[in-house]
C-alpha positions as MATLAB code, in Angstrom:
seq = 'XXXXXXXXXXXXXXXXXXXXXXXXXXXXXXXXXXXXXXXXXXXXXXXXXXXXXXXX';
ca = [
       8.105  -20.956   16.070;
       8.409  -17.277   17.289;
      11.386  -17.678   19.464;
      13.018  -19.538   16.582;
      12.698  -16.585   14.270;
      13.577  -14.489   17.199;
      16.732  -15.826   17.302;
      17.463  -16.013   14.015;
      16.826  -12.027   13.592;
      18.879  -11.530   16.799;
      22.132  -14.070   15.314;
      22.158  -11.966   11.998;
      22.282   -8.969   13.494;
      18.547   -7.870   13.133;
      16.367   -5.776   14.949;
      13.466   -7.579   16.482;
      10.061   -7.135   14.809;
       6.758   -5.886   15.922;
       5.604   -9.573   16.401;
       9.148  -10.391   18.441;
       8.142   -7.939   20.816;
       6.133  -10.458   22.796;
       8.367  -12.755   22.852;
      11.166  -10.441   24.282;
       8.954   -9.425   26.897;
       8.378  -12.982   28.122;
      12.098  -13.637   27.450;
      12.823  -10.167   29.898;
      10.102  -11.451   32.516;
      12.264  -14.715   32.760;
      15.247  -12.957   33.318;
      16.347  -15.014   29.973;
      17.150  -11.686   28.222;
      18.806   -8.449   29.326;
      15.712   -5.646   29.082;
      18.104   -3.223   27.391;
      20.603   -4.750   24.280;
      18.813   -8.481   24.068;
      21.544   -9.694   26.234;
      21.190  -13.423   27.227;
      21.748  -14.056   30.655;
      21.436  -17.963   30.712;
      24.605  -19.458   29.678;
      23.141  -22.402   28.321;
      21.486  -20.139   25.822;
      24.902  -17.688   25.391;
      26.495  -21.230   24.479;
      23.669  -22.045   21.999;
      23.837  -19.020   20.171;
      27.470  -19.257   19.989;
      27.541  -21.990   18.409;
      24.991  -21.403   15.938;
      27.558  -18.011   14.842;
      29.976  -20.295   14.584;
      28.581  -22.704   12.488;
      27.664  -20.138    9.643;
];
């Protein structure tokens, strides 16, 4: 799943790909993401990815 993966890059630290860049756009459109620094603006989904750090 390309949000999956998009995630995963974004947890570790990685820069999003060529193929993420769709993704981030649709992610921006919904005012999910931050258009500048992949900031998440949903707080369900800050939680989420918290956990997920914290688990590793």
């Amino acid at each position: 799943m390309k949000l999956s993966n998009l995630l995963r890059r974004l947890i570790h630290g990685e820069t999003p790909t060529q193929q993420d860049k769709g993704v981030v756009r649709k992610l921006a459109r919904k005012e999910i993401l931050t258009p500048e620094g992949n900031a998440f603006q949903v707080p369900l989904v800050q939680k989420y990815i918290k956990q997920l750090l914290e688990e590793e």
